[in-house]
C-alpha positions in Angstrom: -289.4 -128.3 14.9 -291.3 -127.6 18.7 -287.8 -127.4 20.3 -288.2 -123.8 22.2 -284.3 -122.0 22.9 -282.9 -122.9 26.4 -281.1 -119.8 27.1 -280.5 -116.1 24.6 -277.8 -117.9 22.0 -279.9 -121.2 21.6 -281.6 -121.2 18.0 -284.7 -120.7 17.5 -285.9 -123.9 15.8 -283.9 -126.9 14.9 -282.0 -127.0 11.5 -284.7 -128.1 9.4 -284.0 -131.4 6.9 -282.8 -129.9 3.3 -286.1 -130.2 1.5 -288.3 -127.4 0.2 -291.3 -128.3 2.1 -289.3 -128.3 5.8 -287.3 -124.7 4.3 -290.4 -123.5 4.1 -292.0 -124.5 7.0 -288.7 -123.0 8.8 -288.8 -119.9 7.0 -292.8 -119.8 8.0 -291.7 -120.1 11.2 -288.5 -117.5 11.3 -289.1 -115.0 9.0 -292.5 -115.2 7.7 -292.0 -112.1 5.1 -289.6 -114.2 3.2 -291.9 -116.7 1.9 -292.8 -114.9 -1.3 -289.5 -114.7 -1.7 -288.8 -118.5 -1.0 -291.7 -119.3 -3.3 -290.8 -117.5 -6.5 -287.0 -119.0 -5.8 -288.3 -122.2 -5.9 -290.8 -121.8 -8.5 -287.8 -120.8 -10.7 -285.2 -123.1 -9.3 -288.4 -125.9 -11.1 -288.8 -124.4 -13.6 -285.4 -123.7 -14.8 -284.7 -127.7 -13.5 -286.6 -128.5 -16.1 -285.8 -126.1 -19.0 -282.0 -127.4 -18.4 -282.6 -131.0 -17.3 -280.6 -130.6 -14.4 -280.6 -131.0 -10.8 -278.4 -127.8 -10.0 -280.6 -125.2 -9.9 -283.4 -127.0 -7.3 -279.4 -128.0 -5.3 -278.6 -123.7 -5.5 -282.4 -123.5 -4.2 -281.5 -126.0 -1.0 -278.0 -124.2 -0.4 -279.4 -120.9 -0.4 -282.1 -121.8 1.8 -280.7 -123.8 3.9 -278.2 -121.1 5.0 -280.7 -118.7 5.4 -282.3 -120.9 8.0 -279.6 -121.6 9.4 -278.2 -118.0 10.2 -281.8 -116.7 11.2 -282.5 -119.1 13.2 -279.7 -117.3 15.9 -281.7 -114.1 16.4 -277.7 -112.5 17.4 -275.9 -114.1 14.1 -279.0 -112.7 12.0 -278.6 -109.2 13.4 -274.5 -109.5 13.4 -274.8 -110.3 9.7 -276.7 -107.6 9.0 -274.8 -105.4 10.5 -271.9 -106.4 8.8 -273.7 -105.9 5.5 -274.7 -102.3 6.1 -270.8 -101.7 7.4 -269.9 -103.0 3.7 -272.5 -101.3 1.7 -272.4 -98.0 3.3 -268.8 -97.7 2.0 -267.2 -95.6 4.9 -264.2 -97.2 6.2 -262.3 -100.1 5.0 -264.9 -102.7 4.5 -262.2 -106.3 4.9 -262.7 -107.1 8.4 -266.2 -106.8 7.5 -266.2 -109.3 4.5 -264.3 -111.7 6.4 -266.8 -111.9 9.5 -269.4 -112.1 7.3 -267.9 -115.4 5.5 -267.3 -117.2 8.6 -270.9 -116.4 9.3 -272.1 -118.0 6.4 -269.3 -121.0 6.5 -270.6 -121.6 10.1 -274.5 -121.5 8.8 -273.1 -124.3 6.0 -271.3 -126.7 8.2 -274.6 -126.5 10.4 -276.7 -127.2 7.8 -274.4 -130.2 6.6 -273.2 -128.4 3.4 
């Protein structure tokens, strides 16, 4: 992950492979206030792994993750996305436009993070 953005709409960092030590070495690198958050996800993603003897919640750990990296790694999608958010939660006008943007957002962020 040394690859430095070639022009203002290259990412920041390559997508990261799908485990949790890359994620968080992204996230370290991206948004560096996010790693508590990243941590207790994971630590209960393990725990509740093994409390249900299933794989699912550390695979709903990766997705999440994975898309997170992958939109804030774009500096312009991250701040779009936001943007869209406080559009939606602020309630003012009709919020479907919004919703829809923000989905191809995140669909976009999935495909490039092979989901």
């Amino acid at each position: 992950m040394s690859a430095q953005p070639d022009g203002p709409y290259e990412p920041l960092i390559p997508m990261p492979e799908l485990t949790p030590d890359a994620l968080r070495a992204a996230v370290a690198r991206i948004a560096p206030s996010r790693i508590p958050a990243l941590t207790q996800h994971l630590f209960e993603a393990t725990t509740n792994a093994q409390q249900t003897q299933s794989l699912a919640p550390l695979r709903a750990f990766i997705h999440s993750w994975a898309v997170f990296v992958a939109i804030e790694r774009h500096p312009q999608r991250a701040a779009r996305l936001r943007e869209l958010e406080r559009l939606v939660n602020a309630a003012e006008q009709d919020p479907s436009d919004a919703i829809i943007e923000i989905r191809r957002i995140r669909d976009e962020a999935e495909a490039e993070a092979g989901l």
